[in-house]
C-alpha positions in Angstrom: 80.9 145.9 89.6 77.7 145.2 91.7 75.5 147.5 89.3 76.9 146.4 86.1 75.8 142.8 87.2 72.4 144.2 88.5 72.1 145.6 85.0 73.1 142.0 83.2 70.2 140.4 85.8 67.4 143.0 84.4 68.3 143.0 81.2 68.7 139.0 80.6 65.5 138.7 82.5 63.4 140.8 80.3 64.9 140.2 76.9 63.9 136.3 77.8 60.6 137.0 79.3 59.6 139.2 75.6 61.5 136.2 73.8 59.8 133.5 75.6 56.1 135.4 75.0 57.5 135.6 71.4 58.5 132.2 70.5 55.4 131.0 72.4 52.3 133.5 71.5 52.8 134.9 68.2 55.5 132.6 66.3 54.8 129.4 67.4 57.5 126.1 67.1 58.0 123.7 64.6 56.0 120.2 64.9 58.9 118.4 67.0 58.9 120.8 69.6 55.5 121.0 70.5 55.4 119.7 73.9 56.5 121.3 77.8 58.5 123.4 78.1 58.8 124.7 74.7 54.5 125.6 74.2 54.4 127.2 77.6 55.3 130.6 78.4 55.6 129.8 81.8 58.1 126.6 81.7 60.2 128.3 78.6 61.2 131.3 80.8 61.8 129.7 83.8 64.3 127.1 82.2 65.9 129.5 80.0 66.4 131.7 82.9 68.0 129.2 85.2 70.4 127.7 82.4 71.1 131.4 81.5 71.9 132.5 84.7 73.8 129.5 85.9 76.2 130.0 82.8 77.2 133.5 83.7 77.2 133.0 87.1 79.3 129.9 87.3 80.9 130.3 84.0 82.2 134.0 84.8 82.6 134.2 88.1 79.7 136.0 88.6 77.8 135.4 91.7 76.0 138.6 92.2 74.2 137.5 89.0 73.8 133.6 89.8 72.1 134.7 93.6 70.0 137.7 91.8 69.4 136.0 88.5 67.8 133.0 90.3 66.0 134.7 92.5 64.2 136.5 90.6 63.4 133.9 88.6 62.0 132.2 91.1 60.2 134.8 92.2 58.4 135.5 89.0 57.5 132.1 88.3 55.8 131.8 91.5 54.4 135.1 90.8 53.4 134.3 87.5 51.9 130.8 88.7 49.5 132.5 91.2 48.2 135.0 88.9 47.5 132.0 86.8 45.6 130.1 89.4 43.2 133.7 90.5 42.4 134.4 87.1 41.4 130.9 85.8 37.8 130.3 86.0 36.4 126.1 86.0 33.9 125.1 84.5 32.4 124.0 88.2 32.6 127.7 89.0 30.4 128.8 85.7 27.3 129.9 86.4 24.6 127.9 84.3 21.3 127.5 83.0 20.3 125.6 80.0 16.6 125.7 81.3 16.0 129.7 80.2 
């Protein structure tokens, strides 16, 4: 039972994570949903997860998933979040010179 619901976990997670790059890189949302959480990747993925895995772990008794499922949610928005914040460049930090 443990590895079917490890398998549920893994698979949710990434069939949201390609959905959520989907809906919000390539096929964009109608005019009345154009505001957080629906343009960013980010805040799509994390909410859909959490709803997602509060359903099936409240709603069927699943707990392994609920504990797992969050988790790792959490984990890869924090994850995601840094990466975000090391590979973002100001304009403060841009180097220059409109003298040359």
């Amino acid at each position: 039972m443990d590895l079917i619901e490890t398998i549920i976990v893994i698979t949710v997670f990434f069939a949201v994570k390609f959905l959520g790059w989907k809906i919000t890189e390539e096929w964009g949302l109608p005019v009345w949903l154009q505001y957080k959480p629906w343009i960013c990747n980010t805040c799509l993925c994390f909410w859909s997860l959490l709803a997602i895995y509060l359903i099936l772990g409240l709603g069927f008794n699943l707990y392994i998933t609920l504990i797992f499922g969050l988790i790792l949610t959490v984990l890869d928005t924090i994850a995601v979040l840094v990466h975000q914040h090391n590979n973002t460049i100001s304009i403060n930090d841009f180097d220059y010179d409109d003298n040359k």
